[in-house]
Structure formats: C-alpha cells, structure tokens
C-alpha positions in Angstrom: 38.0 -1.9 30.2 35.3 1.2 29.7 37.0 1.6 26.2 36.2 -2.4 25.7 32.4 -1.8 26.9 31.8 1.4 24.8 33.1 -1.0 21.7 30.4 -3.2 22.7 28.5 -0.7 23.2 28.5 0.9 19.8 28.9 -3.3 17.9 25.5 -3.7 19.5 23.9 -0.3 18.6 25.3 -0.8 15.0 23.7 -4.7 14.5 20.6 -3.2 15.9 20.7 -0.1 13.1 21.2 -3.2 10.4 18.3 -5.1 11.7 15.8 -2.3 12.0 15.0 -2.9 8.5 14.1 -6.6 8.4 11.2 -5.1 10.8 9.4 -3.8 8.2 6.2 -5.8 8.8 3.6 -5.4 11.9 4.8 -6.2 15.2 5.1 -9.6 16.6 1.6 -11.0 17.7 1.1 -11.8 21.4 -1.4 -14.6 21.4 -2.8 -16.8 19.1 -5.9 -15.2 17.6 -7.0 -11.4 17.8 -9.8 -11.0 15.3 -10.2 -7.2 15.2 -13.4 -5.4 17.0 -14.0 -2.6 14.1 -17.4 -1.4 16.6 -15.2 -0.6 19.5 -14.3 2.9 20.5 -11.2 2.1 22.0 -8.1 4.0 20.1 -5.1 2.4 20.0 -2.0 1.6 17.5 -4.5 -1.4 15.7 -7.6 -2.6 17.0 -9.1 -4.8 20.1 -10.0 -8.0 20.0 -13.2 -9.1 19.7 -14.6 -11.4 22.6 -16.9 -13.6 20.6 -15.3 -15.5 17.8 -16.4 -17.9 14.5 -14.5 -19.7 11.7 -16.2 -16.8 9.5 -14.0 -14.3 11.2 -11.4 -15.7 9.4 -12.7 -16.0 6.0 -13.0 -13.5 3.0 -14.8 -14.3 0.1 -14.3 -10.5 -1.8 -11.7 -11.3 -3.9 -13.9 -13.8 -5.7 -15.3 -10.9 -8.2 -13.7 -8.4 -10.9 -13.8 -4.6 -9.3 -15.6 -2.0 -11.1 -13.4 -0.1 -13.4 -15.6 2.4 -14.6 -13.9 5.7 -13.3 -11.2 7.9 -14.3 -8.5 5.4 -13.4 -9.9 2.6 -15.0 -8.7 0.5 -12.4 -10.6 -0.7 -8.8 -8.9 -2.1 -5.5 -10.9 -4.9 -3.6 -9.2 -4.8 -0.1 -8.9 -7.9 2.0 -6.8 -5.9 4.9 -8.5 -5.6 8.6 -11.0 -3.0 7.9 -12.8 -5.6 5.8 -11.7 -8.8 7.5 -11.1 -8.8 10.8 -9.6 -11.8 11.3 -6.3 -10.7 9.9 -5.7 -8.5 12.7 -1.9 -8.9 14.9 -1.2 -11.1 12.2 0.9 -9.0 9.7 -0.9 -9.8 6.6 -3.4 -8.9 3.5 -4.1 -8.9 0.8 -6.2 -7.1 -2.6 -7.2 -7.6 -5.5 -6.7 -5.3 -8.7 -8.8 -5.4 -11.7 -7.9 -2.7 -14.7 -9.9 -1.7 -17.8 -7.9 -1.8 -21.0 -5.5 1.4 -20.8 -7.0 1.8 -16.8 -4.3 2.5 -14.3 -3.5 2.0 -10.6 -1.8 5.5 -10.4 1.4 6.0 -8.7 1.0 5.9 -4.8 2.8 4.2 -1.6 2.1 2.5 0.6 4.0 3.6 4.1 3.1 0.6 5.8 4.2 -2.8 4.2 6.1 -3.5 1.1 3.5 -4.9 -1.7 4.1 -8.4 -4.1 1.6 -9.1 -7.1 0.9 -12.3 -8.9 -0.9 -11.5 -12.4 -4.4 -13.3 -12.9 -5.1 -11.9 -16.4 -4.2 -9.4 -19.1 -0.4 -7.3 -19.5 0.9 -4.5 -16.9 3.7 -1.8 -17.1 5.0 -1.8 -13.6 7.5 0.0 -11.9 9.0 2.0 -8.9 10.8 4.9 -8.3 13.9 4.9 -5.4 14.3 7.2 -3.1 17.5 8.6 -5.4 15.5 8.7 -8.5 15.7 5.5 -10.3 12.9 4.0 -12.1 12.5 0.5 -12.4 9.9 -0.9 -14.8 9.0 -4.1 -16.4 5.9 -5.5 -18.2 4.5 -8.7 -16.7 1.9 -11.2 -17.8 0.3 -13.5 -16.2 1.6 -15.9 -13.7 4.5 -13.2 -13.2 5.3 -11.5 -9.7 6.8 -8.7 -9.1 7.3 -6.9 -5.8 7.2 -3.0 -4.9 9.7 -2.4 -1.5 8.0 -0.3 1.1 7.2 3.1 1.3 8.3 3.5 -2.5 6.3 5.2 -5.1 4.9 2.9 -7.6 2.0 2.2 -10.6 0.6 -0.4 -13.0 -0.5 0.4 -16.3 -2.7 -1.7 -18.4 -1.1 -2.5 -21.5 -2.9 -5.1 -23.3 -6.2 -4.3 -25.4 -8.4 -6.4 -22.4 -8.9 -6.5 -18.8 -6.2 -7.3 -16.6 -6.0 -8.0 -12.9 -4.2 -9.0 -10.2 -3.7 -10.3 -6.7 -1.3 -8.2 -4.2 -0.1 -9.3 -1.0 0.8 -7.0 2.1 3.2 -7.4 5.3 0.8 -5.1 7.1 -2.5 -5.6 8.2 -3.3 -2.6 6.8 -0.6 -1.0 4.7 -2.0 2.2 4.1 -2.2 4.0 0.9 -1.4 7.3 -0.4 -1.8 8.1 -4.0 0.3 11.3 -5.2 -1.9 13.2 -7.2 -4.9 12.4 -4.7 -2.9 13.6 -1.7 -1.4 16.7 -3.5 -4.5 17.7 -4.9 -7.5 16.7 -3.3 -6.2 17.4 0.5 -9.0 18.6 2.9 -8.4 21.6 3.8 -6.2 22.4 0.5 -2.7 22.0 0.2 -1.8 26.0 -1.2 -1.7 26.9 -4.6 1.6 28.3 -4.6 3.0 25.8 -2.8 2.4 22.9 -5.5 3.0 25.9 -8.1 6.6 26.0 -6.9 7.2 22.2 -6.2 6.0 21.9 -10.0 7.6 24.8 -11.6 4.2 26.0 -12.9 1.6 28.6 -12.8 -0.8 28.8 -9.4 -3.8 28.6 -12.3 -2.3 25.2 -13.5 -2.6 24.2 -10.3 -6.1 25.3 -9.7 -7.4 23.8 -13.0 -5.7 20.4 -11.7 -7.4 20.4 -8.7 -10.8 21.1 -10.3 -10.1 17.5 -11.8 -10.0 16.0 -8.1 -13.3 17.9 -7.0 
C-alpha cells in the first residue's frame, strides 16, 4: 500500500514537472480588471491596482507612429507593456512595435519573461534564435509573415532590404523584460571586470576596454 502511494506520489510530481512549462506566461488574474498604479510606492511582484478607473486606461495609441532609428542600432522599440499602459496589468499580455533603418538591427537580447511572436508590417528581416545547446535558427521574413522567438532564448532581427522595415511583437508577460547581450556585458553599472569578459571571449583585457568605450 505505501509502495502504491509513493507511485502516486512520484506520477503526480512527474505530470506536475511536465506542466511547469505550459506556465510560461504571468500568473492567473484574480479579478476582472487591475489597471496598474505606476505612482504607488507599494513593492510587490507587479503593481497595485488603481482605485479610480476610465475606458482610457485600457487604450494605447503608441504603436500608431514609426520609432526613431537614428542610433547605432538603427532600430527603435515602442513598448505597449505595463510601464506604458497600465491597463494591461494581471492580464498576461503586450505588445511593441519595431521599426528598423535599412541595415538597422534589433541586436541579440532575451527576454526572461515571456516568449515573443512578430507579424511583419513592412520591409525584409533576418531572424533567428539560438537554443540553449547551440543551434541557430534563422529565416528571412517579409511582410505578413510571423515568426515566434521561445522564452528566455537569445534572439535578433536584421534589416535586410534596402528600406525601412518594421514590425509588431506580441508578449505573454505584461512586461517581459529585456536584456540585450552586448549591453548587459558591457555597459553594467558598476562594470562587469575586464578580465572576466577577456576570458569568456578568449581576448585581450584591452579588447575589452576599447568595447566598452563603445557602450559609454
């Protein structure tokens, strides 16, 4: 009979194991409606609700208009997550737009939060990921194409037409968080050390030093 339980037991712990993964989005709202309070100085894992609430909460008009692309990227995120409308918050979801200069790039980042699905408005992208065992994937996409980017994964898009090109991405996270590599290794506050990054990239510590003069 315990033998019987402890096979249970470890059935249960196992389906459990297989369906952590499905969660990969926010957790389950508790109410209807919890449109985000960004004034509040309450911490917590999201943000309170605001007590006072219009249709406008709810609405976003940012996406309407190309980003500017004049930077070293030559590419520019509009965000449509909670920090810039509220009304999303509890509910799993947001958006972005992405507009790219010809040649501009979004450069290879993650996002730890959600996993991210595009839908091309204009122009023609390289896009790709890389697994956690190596393995690139990469396709070029045009418009009306999607293609998807699985959480946590490194990933980029590459303008490759000789115009604009843009998209719209869509997030299962209110706020999926972004970390771009060569940001993050090189333009940490305090500094990630010199030698450290000069022996993750088999280089010099003044290769390093003239990178991260790039990032100042």
């Amino acid at each position: 009979m315990a033998r019987l339980q402890l096979s249970a037991v470890a059935a249960c712990a196992v389906l459990l194991a297989l369906a952590a993964p499905s969660l990969a989005g926010d957790p389950d709202m508790l109410q209807d409606v919890c449109v985000a309070d960004l004034k509040s100085s309450i911490k917590l894992n999201g943000f309170p609700c605001k007590a006072d609430i219009t249709a406008d909460d709810f609405f976003f008009a940012g996406l309407k208009k190309a980003g500017n692309t004049n930077n070293p990227a030559g590419s520019n995120v509009t965000a449509a997550n909670v920090q810039s409308f509220p009304g999303v918050n509890t509910l799993g979801v947001s958006m972005a737009r992405i507009d790219y200069a010809p040649g501009g790039q979004n450069p290879p980042h993650t996002h730890p939060r959600a996993t991210e699905i595009i839908f091309v408005l204009e122009g023609v992208l390289e896009v790709g990921f890389i697994t956690t065992a190596n393995k690139l994937f990469t396709k070029t996409i045009t418009v009306g194409d999607v293609f998807v980017f699985p959480r946590g994964l490194v990933h980029f898009q590459q303008n490759r037409g000789h115009g604009p090109a843009s998209v719209i991405a869509g997030f299962n996270s209110q706020l999926q968080g972004t970390q771009a590599i060569a940001t993050t290794l090189f333009a940490a506050a305090p500094p990630v050390p010199s030698d450290v990054l000069a022996k993750a990239f088999r280089v010099g510590t003044e290769d390093i030093d003239a990178v991260k003069a790039k990032f100042k």
